[in-house]
C-alpha atoms as one frame of an Amber mdcrd trajectory, in Angstrom:
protein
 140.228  73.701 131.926 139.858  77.288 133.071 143.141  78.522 130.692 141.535
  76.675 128.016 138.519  78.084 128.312 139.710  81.752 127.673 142.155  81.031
 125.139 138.995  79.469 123.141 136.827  82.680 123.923 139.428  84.807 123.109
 139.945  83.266 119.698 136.362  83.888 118.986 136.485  87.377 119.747 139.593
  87.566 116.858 137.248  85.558 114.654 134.664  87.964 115.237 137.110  91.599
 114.825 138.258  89.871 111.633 135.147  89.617 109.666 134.412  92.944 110.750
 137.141  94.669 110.140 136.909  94.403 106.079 133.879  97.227 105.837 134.741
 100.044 102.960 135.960 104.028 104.217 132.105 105.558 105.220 131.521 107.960
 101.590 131.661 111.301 101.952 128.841 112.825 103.770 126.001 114.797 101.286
 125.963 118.374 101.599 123.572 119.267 104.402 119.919 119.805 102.560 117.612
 122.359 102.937 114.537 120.271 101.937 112.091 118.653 103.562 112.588 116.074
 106.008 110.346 113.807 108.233 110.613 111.559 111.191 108.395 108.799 112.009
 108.814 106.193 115.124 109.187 102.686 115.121 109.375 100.441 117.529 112.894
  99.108 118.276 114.545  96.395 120.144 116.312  96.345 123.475 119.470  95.928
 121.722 120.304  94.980 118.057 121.828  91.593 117.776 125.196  90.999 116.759
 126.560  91.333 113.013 126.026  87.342 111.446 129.717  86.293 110.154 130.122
  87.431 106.438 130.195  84.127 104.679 129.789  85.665 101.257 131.873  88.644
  98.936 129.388  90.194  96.996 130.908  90.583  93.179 133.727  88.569  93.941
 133.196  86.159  91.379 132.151  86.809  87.687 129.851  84.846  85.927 130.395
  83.513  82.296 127.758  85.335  80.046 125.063  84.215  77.663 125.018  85.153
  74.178 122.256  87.824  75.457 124.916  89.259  77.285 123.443  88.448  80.881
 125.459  86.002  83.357 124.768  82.318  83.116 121.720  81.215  85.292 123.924
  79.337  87.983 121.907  77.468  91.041 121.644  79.760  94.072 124.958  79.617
  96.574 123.701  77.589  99.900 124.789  80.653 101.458 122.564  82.928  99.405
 119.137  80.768  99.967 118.589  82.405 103.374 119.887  85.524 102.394 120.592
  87.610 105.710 124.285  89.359 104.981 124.905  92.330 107.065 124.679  95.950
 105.984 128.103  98.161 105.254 127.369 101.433 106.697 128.261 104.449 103.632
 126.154 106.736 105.882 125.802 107.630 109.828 122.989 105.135 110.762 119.757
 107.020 112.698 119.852 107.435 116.054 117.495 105.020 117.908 114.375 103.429
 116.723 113.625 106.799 114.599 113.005 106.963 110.686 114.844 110.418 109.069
 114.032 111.000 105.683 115.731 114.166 103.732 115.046 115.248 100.122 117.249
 117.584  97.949 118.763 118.471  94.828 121.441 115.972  93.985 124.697 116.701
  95.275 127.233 117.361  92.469 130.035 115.066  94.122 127.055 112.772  94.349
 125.457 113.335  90.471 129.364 112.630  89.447 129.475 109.527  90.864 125.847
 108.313  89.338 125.041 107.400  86.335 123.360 110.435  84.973 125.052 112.318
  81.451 123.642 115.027  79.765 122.222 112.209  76.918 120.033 110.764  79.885
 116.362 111.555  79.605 115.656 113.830  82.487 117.205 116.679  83.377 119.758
 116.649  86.751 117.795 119.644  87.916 114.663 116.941  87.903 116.440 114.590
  90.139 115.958 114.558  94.097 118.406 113.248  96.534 117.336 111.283  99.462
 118.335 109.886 102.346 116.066 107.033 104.093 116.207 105.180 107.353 115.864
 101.483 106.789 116.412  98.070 108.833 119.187  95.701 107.748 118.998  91.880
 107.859 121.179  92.260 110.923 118.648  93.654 112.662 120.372  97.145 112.784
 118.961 100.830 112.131 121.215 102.068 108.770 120.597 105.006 106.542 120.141
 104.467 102.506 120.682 107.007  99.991 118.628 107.177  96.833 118.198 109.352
  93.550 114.773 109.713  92.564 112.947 112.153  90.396 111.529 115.015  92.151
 107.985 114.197  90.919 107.737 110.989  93.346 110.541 111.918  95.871 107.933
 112.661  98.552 105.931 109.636  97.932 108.753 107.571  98.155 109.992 109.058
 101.284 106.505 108.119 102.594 106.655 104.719 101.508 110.092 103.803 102.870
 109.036 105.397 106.614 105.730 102.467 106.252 109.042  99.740 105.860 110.638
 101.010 108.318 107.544 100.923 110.979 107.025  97.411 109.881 110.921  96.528
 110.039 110.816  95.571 106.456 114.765  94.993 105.867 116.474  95.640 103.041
 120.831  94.718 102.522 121.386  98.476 100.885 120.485 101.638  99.861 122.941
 103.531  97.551 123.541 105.155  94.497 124.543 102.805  91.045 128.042 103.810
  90.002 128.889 104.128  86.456 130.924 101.109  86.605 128.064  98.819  87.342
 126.520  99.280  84.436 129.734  97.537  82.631 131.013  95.084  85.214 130.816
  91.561  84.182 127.960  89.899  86.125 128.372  88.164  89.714 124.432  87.674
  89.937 124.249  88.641  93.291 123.640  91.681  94.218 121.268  93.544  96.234
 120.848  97.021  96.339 117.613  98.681  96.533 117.884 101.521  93.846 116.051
 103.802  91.781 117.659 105.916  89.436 119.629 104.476  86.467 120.350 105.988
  83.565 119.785 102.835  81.275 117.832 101.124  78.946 115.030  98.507  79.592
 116.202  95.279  79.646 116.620  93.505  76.076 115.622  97.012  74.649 116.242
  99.914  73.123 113.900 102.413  74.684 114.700 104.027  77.837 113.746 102.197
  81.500 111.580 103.960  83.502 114.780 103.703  86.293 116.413 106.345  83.381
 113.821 109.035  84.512 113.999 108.249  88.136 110.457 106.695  88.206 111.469
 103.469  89.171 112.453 101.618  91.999 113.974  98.009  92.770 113.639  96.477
  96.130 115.696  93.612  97.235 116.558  92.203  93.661 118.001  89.207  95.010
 114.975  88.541  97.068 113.057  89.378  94.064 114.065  88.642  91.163 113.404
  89.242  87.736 112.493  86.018  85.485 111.325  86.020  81.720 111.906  82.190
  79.746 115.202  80.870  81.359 116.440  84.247  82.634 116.891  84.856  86.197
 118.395  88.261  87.583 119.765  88.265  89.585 121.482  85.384  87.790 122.113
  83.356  91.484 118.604  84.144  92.962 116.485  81.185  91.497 116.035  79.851
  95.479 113.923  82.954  95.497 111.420  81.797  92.897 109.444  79.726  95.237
 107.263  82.331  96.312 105.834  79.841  98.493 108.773  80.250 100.915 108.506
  83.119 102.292 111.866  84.733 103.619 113.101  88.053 104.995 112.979  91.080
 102.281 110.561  88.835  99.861 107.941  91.310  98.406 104.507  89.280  97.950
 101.031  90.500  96.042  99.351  92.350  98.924 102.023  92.679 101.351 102.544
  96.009 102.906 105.073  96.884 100.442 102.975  96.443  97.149 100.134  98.341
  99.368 102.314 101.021 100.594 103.520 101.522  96.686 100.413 101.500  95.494
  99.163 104.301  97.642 101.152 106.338  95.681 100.124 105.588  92.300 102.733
 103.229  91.749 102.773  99.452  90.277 104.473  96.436  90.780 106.254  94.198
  88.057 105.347  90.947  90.177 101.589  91.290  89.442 103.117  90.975  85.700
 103.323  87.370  83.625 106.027  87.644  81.629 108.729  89.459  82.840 107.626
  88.973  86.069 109.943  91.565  87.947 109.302  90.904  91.592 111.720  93.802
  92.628 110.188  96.832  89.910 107.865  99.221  91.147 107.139 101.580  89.025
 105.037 105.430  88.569 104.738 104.917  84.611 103.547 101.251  84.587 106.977
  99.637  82.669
């Protein structure tokens, strides 16, 4: 009994390596700014609790798309419904319970690998790049990078240290990629993001991400819904706002108040879209 015992823990423990072993290189690190940079504490655990067993790829499978060009509206993966996947460190996490905010002038290896082109609508000088502390839905301290415009870069600093002293978690924090932008749809990711050089959705006119004056939280969590579109297009669990769950942004939470102290509105207080994830500085 003993023998089998340790044969069965240690093939838990190779389990366990496995599904961590499949995490991207870390990127490479941002210059070192020369901008501001704050610190607040939180209050932290004894110890974080271990990594939950990846159970889902993110963009692994492509959705079929409408004639609107968005992914068909599929029902959400049982997997997805309590969305809790862990976070794949791109930067050093924050040491301790601390949150570290830095804001600077975008990186060129960094502005290359964004979506901004001279035909954008603000100026790369405009731009701010930050780095944020935030808490995972494993329960770990990670650190987020962001692209904002430098209008709203210390607001937003501000509002992500309130999320982090009330260990609101969020799945990531990075820059959108060119490539995103022309990927076939997997409807399911998650990245909270701000600047995106495209335009609204099922327009013609610039979004208010395109200046840097935007910024999604948790789309999965909070997703976008206008007729019979979803977006993501596997987050319709999430439309019960009546069940609440981890990273779900509701009308008066400490989220839409911690937004709003900075002159910015939300897109859930709208009827139709309602865009649960969109807060916004220019009111679109």
């Amino acid at each position: 009994m003993r023998r089998e015992a340790v044969a069965a823990a240690g093939a838990v423990l190779a389990l366990t390596l496995a599904a961590c072993a499949s995490e991207p290189p870390a990127a490479p690190q941002p210059a070192p700014s020369t901008s501001t940079s704050a610190t607040v504490a939180a209050p932290t655990p004894a110890a974080p609790p271990p990594s939950p067993a990846v159970t889902w790829r993110v963009g692994a499978r492509p959705l079929p798309r409408r004639p609107d060009g968005f992914g068909v509206v599929e029902p959400t993966p049982p997997e997805l419904v309590n969305r809790a996947l862990p976070t794949k460190d791109l930067l050093p996490p924050p040491s301790g319970g601390t949150y570290a905010a830095t804001i600077g002038e975008v990186p060129a290896d960094v502005l290359a690998r964004s979506t901004w082109q001279p035909a954008c609508p603000v100026k790369a000088g405009d731009l701010r790049y930050l780095t944020m502390s935030f808490w995972g839905f494993d329960g770990r301290p990670h650190t987020g990078e962001m692209i904002v415009n430098a209008a709203g870069a210390t607001g937003i600093t501000q509002v992500f240290g309130q999320l982090f002293a009330a260990r609101f978690p969020l799945e990531e924090m990075r820059v959108t990629s060119p490539a995103e932008l022309t990927a076939p749809p997997t409807g399911d990711g998650n990245s909270t993001s701000a600047f995106v050089c495209r335009p609204a959705r099922g327009q013609a006119n610039w979004s208010a991400h395109a200046y840097g004056l935007a910024v999604d939280v948790n789309p999965f969590c909070n997703p976008y819904s206008q007729g019979d579109l979803v977006l993501p297009e596997l987050a319709s669990a999430y439309l019960d706002r009546s069940r609440r769950r981890p990273g779900m942004v509701l009308a008066g939470d400490a989220t839409v108040r911690a937004f709003a102290a900075i002159g910015w509105s939300w897109g859930g207080a709208w009827h139709s879209p309602a865009d649960r994830m969109h807060f916004t500085a220019t009111g679109h």
